[in-house]
C-alpha positions as CSV (number, residue, x, y, z in Angstrom):
1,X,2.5,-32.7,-30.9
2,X,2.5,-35.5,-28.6
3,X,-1.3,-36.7,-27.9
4,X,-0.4,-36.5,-23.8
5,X,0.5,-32.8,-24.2
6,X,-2.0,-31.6,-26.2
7,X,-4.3,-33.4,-23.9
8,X,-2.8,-31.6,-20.6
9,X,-3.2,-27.9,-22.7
10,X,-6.7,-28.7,-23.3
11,X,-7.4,-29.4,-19.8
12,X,-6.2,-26.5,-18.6
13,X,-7.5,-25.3,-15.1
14,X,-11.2,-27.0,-16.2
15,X,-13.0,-28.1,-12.5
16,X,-10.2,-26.8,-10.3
17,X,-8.0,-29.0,-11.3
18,X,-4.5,-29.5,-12.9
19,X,-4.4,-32.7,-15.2
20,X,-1.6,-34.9,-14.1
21,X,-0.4,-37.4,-17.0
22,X,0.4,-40.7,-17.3
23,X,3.2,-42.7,-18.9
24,X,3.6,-40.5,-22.0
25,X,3.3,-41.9,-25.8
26,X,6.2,-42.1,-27.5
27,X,8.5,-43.1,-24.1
28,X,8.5,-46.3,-23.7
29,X,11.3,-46.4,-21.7
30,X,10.2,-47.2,-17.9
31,X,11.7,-45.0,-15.8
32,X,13.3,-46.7,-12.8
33,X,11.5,-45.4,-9.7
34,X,14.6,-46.6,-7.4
35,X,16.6,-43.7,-8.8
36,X,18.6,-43.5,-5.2
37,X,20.2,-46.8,-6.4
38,X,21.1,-46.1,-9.4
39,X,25.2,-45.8,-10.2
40,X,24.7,-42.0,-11.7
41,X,25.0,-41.7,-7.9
42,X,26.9,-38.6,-8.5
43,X,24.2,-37.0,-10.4
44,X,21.6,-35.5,-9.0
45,X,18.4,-33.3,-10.4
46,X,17.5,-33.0,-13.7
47,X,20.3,-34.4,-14.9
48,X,19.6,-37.6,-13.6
49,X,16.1,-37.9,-14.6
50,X,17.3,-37.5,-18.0
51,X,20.1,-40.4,-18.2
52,X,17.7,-42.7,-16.3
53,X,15.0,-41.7,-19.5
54,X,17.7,-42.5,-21.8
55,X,17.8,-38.8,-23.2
56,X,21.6,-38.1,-22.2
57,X,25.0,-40.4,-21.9
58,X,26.2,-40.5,-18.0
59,X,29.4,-38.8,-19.1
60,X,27.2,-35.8,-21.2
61,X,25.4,-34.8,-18.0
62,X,28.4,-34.8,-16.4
63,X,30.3,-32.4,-18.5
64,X,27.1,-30.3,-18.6
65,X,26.9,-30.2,-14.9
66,X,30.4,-28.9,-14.5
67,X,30.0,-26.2,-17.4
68,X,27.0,-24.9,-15.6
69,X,29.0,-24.9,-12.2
70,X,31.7,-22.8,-14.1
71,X,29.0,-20.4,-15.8
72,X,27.1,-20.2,-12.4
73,X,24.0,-20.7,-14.1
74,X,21.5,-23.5,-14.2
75,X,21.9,-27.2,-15.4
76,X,18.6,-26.6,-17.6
77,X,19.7,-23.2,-18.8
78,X,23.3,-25.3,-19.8
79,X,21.3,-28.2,-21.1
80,X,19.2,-26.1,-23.9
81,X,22.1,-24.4,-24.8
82,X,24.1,-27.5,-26.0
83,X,21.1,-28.9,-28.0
84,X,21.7,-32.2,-27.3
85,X,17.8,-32.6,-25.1
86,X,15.3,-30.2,-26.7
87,X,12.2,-28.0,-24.3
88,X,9.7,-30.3,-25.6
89,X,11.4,-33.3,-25.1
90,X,12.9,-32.4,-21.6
91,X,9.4,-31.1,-20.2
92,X,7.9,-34.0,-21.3
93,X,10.5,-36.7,-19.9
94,X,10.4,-34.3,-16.3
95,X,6.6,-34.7,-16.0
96,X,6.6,-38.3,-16.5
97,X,9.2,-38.7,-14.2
98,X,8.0,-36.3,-11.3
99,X,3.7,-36.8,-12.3
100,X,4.0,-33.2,-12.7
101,X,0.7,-31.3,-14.6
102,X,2.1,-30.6,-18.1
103,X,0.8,-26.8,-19.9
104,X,1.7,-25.4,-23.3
105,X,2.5,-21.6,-22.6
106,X,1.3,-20.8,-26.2
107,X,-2.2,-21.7,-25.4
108,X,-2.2,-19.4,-22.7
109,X,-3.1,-15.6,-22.6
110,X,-0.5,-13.3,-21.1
111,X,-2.7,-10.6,-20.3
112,X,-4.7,-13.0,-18.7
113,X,-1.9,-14.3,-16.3
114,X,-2.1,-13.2,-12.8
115,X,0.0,-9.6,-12.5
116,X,2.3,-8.5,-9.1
117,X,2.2,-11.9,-7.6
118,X,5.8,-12.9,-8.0
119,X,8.2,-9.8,-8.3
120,X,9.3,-9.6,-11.8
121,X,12.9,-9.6,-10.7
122,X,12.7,-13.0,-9.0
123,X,10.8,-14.3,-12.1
124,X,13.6,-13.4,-13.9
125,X,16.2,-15.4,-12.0
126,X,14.5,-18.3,-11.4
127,X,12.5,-18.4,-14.7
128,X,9.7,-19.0,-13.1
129,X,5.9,-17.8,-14.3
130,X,2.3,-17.3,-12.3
131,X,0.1,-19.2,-13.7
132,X,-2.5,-18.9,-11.1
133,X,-4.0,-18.5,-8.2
134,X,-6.6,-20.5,-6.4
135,X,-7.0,-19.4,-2.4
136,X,-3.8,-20.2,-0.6
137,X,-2.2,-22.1,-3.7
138,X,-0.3,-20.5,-6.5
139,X,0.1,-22.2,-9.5
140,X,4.0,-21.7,-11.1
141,X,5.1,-22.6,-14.3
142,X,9.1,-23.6,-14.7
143,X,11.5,-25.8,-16.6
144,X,13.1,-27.2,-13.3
145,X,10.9,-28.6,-10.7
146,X,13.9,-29.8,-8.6
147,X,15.1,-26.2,-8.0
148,X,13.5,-26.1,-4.3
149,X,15.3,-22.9,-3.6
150,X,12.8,-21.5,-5.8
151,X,10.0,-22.9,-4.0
152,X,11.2,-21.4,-0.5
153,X,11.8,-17.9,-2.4
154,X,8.5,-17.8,-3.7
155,X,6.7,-19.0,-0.6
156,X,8.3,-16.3,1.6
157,X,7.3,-13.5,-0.7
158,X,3.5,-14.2,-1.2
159,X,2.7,-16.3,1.7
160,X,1.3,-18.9,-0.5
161,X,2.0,-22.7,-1.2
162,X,3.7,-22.7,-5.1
163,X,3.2,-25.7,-7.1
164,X,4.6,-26.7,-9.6
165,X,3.6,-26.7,-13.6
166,X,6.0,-28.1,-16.3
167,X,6.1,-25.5,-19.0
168,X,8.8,-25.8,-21.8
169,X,12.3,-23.3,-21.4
170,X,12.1,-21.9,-24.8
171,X,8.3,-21.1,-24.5
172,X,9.0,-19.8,-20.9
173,X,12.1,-17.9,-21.6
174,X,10.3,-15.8,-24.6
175,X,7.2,-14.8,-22.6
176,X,10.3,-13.4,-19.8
177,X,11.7,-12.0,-22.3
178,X,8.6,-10.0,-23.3
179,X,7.8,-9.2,-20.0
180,X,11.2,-7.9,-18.9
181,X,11.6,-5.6,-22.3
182,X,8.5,-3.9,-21.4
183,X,10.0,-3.2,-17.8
184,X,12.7,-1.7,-19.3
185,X,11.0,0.4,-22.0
186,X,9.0,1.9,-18.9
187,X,12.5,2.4,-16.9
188,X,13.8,3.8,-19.9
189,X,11.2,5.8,-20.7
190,X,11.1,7.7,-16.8
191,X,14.5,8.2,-16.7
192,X,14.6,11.1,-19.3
193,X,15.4,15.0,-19.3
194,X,11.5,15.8,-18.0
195,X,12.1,13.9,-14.6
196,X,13.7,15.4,-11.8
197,X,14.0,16.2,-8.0
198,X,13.9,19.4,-6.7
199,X,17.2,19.1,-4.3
200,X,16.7,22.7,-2.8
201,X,20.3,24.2,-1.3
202,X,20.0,24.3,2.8
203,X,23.1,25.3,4.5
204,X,22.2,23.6,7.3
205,X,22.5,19.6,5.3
206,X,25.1,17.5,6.8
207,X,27.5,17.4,3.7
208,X,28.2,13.7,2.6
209,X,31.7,12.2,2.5
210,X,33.5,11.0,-1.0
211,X,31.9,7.5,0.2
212,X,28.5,8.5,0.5
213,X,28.6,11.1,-2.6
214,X,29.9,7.9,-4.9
215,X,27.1,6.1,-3.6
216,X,23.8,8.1,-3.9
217,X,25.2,9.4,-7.2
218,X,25.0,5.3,-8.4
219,X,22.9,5.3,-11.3
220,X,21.0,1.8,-11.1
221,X,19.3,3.3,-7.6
222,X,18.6,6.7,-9.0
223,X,16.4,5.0,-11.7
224,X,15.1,2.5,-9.1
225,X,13.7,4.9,-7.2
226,X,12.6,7.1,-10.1
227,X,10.7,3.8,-10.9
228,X,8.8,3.3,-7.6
229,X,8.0,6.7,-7.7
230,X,6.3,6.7,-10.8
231,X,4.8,3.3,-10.3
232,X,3.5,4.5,-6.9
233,X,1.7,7.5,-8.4
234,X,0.2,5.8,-11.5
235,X,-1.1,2.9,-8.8
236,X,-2.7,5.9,-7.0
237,X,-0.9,5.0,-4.0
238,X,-0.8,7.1,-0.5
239,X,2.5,5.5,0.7
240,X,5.9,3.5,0.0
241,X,7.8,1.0,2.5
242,X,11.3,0.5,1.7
243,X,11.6,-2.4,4.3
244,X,14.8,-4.3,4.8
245,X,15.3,-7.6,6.9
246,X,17.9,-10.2,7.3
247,X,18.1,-11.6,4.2
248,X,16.0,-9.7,1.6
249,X,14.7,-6.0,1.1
250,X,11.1,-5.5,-0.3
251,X,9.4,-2.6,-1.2
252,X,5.6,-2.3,-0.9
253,X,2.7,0.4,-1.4
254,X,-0.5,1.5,-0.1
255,X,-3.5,1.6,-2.7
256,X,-6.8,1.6,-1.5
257,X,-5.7,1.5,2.3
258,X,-4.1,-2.2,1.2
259,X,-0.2,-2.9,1.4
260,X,1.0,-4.5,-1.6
261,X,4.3,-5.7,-2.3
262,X,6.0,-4.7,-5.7
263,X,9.1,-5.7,-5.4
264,X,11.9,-7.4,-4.1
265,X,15.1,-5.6,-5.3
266,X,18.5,-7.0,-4.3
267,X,19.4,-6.1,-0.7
268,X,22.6,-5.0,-1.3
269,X,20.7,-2.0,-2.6
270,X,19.5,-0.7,0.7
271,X,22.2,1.8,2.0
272,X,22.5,3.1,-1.2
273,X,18.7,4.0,-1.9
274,X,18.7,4.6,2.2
275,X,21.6,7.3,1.0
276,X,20.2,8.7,-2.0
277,X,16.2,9.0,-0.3
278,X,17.9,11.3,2.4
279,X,20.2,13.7,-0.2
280,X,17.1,14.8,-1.9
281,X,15.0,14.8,1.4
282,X,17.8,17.0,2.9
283,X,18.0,14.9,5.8
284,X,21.3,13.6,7.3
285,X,22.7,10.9,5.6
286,X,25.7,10.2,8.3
287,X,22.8,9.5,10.6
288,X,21.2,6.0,10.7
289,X,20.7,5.6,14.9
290,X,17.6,8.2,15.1
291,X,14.6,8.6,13.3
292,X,14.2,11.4,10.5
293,X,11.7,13.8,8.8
294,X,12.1,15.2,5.7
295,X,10.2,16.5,2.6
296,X,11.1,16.3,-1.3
297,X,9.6,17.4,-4.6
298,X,9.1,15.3,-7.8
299,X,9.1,17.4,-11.3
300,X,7.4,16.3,-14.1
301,X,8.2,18.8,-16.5
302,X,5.7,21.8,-15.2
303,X,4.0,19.6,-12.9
304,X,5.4,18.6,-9.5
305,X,4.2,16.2,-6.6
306,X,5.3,16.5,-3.0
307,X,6.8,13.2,-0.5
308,X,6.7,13.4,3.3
309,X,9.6,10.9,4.1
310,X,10.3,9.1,7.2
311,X,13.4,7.2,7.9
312,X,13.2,4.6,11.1
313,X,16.2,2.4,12.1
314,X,15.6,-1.0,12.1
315,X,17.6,-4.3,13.3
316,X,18.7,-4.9,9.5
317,X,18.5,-1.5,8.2
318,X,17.0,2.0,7.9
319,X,13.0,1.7,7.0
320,X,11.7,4.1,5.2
321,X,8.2,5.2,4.5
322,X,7.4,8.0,1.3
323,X,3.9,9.2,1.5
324,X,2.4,11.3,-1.2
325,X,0.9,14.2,-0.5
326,X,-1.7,15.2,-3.1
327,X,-2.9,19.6,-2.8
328,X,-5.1,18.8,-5.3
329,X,-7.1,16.9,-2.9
330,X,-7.7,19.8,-0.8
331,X,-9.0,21.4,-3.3
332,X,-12.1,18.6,-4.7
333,X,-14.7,20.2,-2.4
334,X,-16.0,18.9,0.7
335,X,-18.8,16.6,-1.1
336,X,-15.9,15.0,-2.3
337,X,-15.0,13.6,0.7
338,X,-17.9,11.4,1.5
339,X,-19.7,14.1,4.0
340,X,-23.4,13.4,3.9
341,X,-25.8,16.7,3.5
342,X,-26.5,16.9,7.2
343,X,-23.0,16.1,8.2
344,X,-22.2,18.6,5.7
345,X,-24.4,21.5,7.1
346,X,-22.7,20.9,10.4
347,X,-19.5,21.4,9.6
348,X,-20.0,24.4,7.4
349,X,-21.7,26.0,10.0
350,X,-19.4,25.5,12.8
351,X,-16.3,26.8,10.4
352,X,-18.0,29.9,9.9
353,X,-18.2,30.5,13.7
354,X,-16.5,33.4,14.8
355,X,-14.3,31.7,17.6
356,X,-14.3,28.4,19.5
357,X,-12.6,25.0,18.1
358,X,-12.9,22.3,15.7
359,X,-11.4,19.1,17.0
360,X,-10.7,16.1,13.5
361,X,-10.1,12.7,15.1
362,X,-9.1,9.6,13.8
363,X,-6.0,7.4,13.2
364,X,-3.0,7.7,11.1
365,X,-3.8,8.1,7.3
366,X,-7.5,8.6,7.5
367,X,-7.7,11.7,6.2
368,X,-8.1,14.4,9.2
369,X,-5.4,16.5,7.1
370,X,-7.3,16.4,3.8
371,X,-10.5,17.4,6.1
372,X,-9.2,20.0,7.9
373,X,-7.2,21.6,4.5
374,X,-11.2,21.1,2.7
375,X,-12.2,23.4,5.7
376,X,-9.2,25.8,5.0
377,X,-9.8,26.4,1.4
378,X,-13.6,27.2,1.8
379,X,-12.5,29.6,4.3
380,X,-9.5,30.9,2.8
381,X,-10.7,34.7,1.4
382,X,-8.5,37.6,0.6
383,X,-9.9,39.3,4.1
384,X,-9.0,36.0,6.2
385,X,-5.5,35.7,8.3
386,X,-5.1,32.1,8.1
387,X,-2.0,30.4,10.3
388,X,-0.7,27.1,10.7
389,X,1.6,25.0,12.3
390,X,2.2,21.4,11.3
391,X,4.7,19.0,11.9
392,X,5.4,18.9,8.8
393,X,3.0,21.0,6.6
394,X,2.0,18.7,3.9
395,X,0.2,20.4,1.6
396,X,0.6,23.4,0.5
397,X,-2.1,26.4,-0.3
398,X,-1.5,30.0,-1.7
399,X,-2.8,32.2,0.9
400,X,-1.9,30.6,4.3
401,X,0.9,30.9,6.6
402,X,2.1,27.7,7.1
403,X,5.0,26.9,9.9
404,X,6.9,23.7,10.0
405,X,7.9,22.5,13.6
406,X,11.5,22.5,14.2
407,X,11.9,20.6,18.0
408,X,15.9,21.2,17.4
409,X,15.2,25.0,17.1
410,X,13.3,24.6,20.1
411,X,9.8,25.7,17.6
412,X,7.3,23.2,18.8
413,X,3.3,23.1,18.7
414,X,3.2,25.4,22.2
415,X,6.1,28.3,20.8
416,X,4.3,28.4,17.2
417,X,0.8,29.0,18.7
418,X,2.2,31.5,21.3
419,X,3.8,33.8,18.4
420,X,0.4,33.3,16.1
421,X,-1.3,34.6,18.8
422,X,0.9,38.2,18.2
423,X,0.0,37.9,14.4
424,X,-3.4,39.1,14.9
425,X,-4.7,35.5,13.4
426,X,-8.7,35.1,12.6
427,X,-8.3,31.3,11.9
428,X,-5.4,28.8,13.9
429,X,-4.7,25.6,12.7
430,X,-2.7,23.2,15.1
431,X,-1.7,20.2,13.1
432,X,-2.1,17.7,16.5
433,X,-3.2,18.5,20.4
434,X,0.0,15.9,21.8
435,X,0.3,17.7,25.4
436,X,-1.1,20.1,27.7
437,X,0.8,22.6,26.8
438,X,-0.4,23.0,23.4
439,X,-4.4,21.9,24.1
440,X,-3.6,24.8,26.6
441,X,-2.9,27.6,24.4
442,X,-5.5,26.3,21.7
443,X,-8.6,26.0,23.9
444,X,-7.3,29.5,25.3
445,X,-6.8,31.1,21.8
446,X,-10.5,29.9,20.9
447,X,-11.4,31.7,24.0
448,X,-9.7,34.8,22.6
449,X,-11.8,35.2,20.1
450,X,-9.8,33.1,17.5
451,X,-11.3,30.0,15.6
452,X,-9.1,27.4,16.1
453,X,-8.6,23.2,13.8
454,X,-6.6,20.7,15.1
455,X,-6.4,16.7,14.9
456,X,-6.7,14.7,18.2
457,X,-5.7,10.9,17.5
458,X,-8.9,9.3,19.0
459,X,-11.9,6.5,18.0
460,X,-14.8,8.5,17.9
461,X,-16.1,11.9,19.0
462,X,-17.3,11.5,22.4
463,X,-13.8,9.8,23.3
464,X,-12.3,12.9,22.5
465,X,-13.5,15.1,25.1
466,X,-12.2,12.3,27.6
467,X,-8.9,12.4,26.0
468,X,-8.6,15.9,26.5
469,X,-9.9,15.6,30.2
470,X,-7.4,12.9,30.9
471,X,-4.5,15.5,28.9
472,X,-5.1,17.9,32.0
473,X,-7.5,20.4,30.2
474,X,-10.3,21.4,32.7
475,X,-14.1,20.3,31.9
476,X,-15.2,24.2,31.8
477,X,-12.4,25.4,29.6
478,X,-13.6,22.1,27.0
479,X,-17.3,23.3,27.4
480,X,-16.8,26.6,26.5
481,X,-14.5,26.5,23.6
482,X,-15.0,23.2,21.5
483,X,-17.7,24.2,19.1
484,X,-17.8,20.7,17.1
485,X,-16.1,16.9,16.5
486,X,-15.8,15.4,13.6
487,X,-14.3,11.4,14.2
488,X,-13.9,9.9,10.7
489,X,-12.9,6.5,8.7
490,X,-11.6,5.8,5.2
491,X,-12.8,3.0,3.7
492,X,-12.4,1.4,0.1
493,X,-15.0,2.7,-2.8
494,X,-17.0,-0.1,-4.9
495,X,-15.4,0.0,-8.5
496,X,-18.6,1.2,-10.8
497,X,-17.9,-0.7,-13.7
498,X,-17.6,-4.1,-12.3
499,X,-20.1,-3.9,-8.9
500,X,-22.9,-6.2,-8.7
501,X,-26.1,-6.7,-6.7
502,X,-25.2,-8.9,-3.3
503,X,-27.3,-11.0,-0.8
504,X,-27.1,-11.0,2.6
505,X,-28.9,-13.0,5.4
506,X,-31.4,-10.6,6.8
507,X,-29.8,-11.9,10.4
508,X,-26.3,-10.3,9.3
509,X,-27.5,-7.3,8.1
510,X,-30.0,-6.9,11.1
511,X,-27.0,-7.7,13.6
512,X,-24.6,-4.9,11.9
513,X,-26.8,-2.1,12.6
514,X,-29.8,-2.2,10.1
515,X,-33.5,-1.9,11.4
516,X,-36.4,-3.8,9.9
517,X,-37.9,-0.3,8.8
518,X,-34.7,-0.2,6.5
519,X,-35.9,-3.3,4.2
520,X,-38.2,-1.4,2.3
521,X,-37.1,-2.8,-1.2
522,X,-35.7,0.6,-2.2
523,X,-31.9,-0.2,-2.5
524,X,-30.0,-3.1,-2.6
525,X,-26.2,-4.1,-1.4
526,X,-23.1,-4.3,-3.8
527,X,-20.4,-6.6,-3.7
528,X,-17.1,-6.2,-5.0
529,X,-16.3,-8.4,-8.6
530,X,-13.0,-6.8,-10.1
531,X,-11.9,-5.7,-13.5
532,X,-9.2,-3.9,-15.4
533,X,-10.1,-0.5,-14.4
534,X,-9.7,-1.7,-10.2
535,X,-8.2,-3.5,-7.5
536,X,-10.3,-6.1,-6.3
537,X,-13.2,-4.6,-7.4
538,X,-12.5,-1.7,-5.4
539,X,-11.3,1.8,-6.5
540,X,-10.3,4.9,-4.0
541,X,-11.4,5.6,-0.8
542,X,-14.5,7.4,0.8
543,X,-14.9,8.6,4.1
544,X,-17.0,7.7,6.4
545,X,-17.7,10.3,9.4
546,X,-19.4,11.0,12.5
547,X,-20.1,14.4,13.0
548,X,-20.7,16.1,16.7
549,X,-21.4,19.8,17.7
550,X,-21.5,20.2,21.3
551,X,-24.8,20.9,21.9
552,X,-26.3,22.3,25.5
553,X,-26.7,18.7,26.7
554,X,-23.4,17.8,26.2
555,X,-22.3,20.7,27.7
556,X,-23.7,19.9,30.8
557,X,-22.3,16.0,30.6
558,X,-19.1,17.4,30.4
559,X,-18.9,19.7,33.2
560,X,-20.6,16.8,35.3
561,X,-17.5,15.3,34.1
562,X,-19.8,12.0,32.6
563,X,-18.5,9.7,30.3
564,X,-17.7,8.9,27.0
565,X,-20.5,6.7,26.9
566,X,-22.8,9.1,28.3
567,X,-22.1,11.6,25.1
568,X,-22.3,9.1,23.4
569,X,-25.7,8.3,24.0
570,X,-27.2,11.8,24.2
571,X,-25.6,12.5,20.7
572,X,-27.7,9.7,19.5
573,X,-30.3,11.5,20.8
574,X,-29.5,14.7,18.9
575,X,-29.4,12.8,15.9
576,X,-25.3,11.9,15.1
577,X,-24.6,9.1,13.2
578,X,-21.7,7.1,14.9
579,X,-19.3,5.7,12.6
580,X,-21.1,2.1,11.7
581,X,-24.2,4.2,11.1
582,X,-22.8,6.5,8.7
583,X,-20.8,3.5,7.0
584,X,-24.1,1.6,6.7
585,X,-25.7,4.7,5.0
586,X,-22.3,4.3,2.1
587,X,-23.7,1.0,1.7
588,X,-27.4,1.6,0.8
589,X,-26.3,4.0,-1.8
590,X,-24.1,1.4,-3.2
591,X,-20.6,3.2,-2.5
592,X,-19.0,0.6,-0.7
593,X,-19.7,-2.9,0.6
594,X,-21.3,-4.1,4.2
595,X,-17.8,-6.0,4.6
596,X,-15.9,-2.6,4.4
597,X,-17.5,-1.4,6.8
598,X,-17.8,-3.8,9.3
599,X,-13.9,-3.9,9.2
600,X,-13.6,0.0,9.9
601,X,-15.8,0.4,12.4
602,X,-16.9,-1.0,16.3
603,X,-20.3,-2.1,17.0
């Protein structure tokens, strides 16, 4: 092996940095540095470099040029073919040429490489490999350097700066080839007999045209999305984004509360998965101007997972957005959750009230669903009339009526809770107060001797009963009926096999909420590391929550009509954690980091 070579494999990525070699051993050809003057004018690339090294006749790149023009393939791909330059010799004439770092690919660990940086597919068309990744750089290993389309690619689908790495083809085309037979043993391997969707008959389903039918029935997209499904669930994600724009489609997930792109499939590929998402949702596939709702079911032989899916019309496309929706979560227990033993107590108690309301606040995907289900289940007894209405249910328990709103049918929040009223109900749950009509009938039905959950879209707790005031709901009628407020947060869960001890300026910790009493040497801060078994050293979620009953005092606040921050404030005084509090008690027991919750959560 040429000494230069060896030298650059040995180097590897020692001291952050790349080693760049000099005029190589064994080339003693200079290579001309006025290239633009040369007479292979007409030549241009690699192809040039390599006459100008002496490696190939003018009239050789030439003919190669044009064969890979007719194949529509690459000059390098073209180049190793013919045999006449081989990898080694090519990668070392290109590094010379361009003062390019030069790796060996065999010295390097595969599992070790960085994983879901570049999509695999565009790896595959550009033979292109991560090697790493250092802040906003990434590190890519290829056999062309002059391929800048490659380079623009990349750079629009991570948001980092690539640079380059000369690796040999043959090396680089093996470890592809690896990597893209495993991709298709896991394709392979989803696509079987045990794998299915549960399309159920509705009479009411737009019927597709020959078009459309030839379309969703393509087989390529019905394994795609197979694919992302599975992926999405073995990444333990909440949500997929089928996104298309002008020029390329992506698809990315959820995990942890973090979008992360997967993929960036072809985007001719959009109206056909668009197509195919909607059959088995039962939604109308004719329709792309509107948005649309819709639910479907995944089978895994006895076992089957439920998708909310909404479709959105974009500029370039229909955007669609699967989320999963786990029962089994309702069903942990609400210590599960995060709830703290006084937060805990609260709750409990206020469920098992005869009558009055239960408000769950908190923006989209923090879990006032999951909550209010929890609640649901402990209540749900074979002596219990449990109704609800949703928009859409999603998740489903034995033992509760559960009503889907249908605004075509003219079935909306206000009609459902007006016919639950006539079931002779004990317990109501309203799946969101969005009007005075509906906060209306609730706050009346858990005057009426009914206890009544729902999910108001607010901050915190004290913000709520302002948001309700501000709805049109009279201060008395909120007095008297809502019993409790729970506002809460998710935020990501320290990974337990990789966490380690963390120091912070007392300053910091002192400025996010901490009081000197707290420093008593009795627990210590984590910080996340990562390993295998997480994501960036986090792994799953944990809530964080600020629980309120409306106590006497507030009472009184409210009919005075006072403020938010008046509540707020005598709350303290009852002893409610607010959000940062109750994230700042997650981090003394070492279940997430001070960082997480500073991001969630207002001073």
């Amino acid at each position: 092996m040429d000494p230069a070579f060896s030298k650059s494999t040995q180097a590897g990525w020692h001291n952050d940095s790349i080693y760049f070699p000099g005029p190589l051993q064994g080339h003693q050809e200079p290579v001309d540095a006025t290239l633009a003057e040369s007479p292979q004018s007409a030549l241009s690339g690699v192809a040039r470099m390599l006459v100008h090294a002496g490696k190939l006749t003018t009239k050789a790149a030439e003919d190669l040029v044009k064969q890979a023009r007719e194949k529509k393939t690459s000059f390098v791909n073209v180049l190793i073919a013919s045999g006449q330059v081989a990898p080694k010799d090519l990668a070392h004439t290109l590094s010379s040429a361009l003062a390019l770092p030069l790796l060996d690919l065999e010295a390097m660990d595969p599992q070790r490489l960085p994983t879901g940086v570049i999509d695999g597919k565009l790896a595959q068309q550009y033979q292109v490999v991560a090697l790493a990744r250092r802040g906003s750089r990434l590190f890519i290993g290829g056999a062309d350097p002059t391929d800048l389309e490659v380079i623009e690619r990349i750079k629009f689908a991570t948001q980092l700066q690539p640079e380059w790495v000369i690796v040999e083809h043959d090396k680089l085309a093996k470890m592809l080839a690896n990597a893209g037979a495993n991709a298709t043993e896991t394709l392979e391997s989803i696509a079987g007999g045990d794998f299915d969707f549960d399309i159920a008959e509705d009479d009411a389903t737009p019927q597709e045209d020959s078009a459309d039918a030839s379309d969703v029935e393509d087989a390529p997209v019905v394994r795609f999305l197979q694919k992302m499904l599975v992926d999405a669930i073995n990444l333990r994600a909440s949500d997929l984004h089928f996104e298309p724009y002008e020029f390329h489609y992506r698809v990315r997930f959820r995990v942890d509360g973090e979008l992360r792109e997967i993929t960036q499939p072809p985007i001719a590929i959009k109206d056909k998965l668009s197509s195919r998402i909607k059959v088995i949702s039962r939604l109308d596939i004719a329709e792309r101007r509107v948005p649309q709702d819709g639910r479907m079911k995944l089978k895994f032989g006895s076992k089957s997972i439920d998708f909310r899916v909404s479709t959105l019309p974009t500029l370039f496309g229909e955007k669609i957005v699967i989320r999963i929706l786990d029962s089994s979560s309702a069903k942990l227990g609400i210590e599960a959750l995060g709830y703290e033993k006084i937060e805990r107590d609260r709750l409990i108690q206020a469920i098992h009230r005869p009558y009055g309301m239960v408000l769950v606040t908190g923006p989209t995907g923090s879990g006032k669903t999951v909550s209010l289900y929890t609640c649901l289940n402990i209540l749900n007894q074979p002596g219990v009339n449990i109704s609800t209405v949703e928009d859409p249910a999603e998740i489903n328990l034995p033992g509760i009526n559960q009503v889907n709103v249908n605004d075509k049918a003219g079935l909306n929040f206000a009609a459902a809770l007006k016919s639950f009223l006539r079931q002779d109900p004990d317990i109501i749950m309203v799946g969101e107060i969005r009007d005075l009509e509906t906060a209306d009938i609730a706050i009346k039905a858990a005057q009426t001797g009914h206890m009544v959950m729902s999910t108001l879209h607010t901050n915190d707790a004290p913000k709520t009963l302002t948001r309700l005031i501000n709805m049109g709901v009279a201060p008395f009628n909120i007095a008297s009926s809502v019993l409790l407020i729970t506002a809460q947060r998710l935020v990501r869960r320290l990974c337990e096999h990789c966490k380690t001890p963390a120091e912070y300026p007392r300053e910091a910790m002192l400025k996010a909420g901490y009081v000197e009493e707290d420093f008593d040497g009795s627990w210590k801060p984590y910080r996340a590391v990562g390993c295998s078994n997480c994501t960036n050293g986090y792994r799953g979620r944990v809530g964080l929550y600020q629980v309120m009953p409306i106590t006497e005092e507030i009472q009184r606040i409210i009919l005075a009509e006072g403020t938010a921050m008046d509540i707020a404030v005598q709350a303290q005084k009852d002893g409610v954690r607010d959000l940062r509090q109750s994230g700042l008690v997650k981090v003394k027991a070492g279940v997430t980091t001070l960082e997480e919750v500073l991001s969630a959560t207002n001073e």
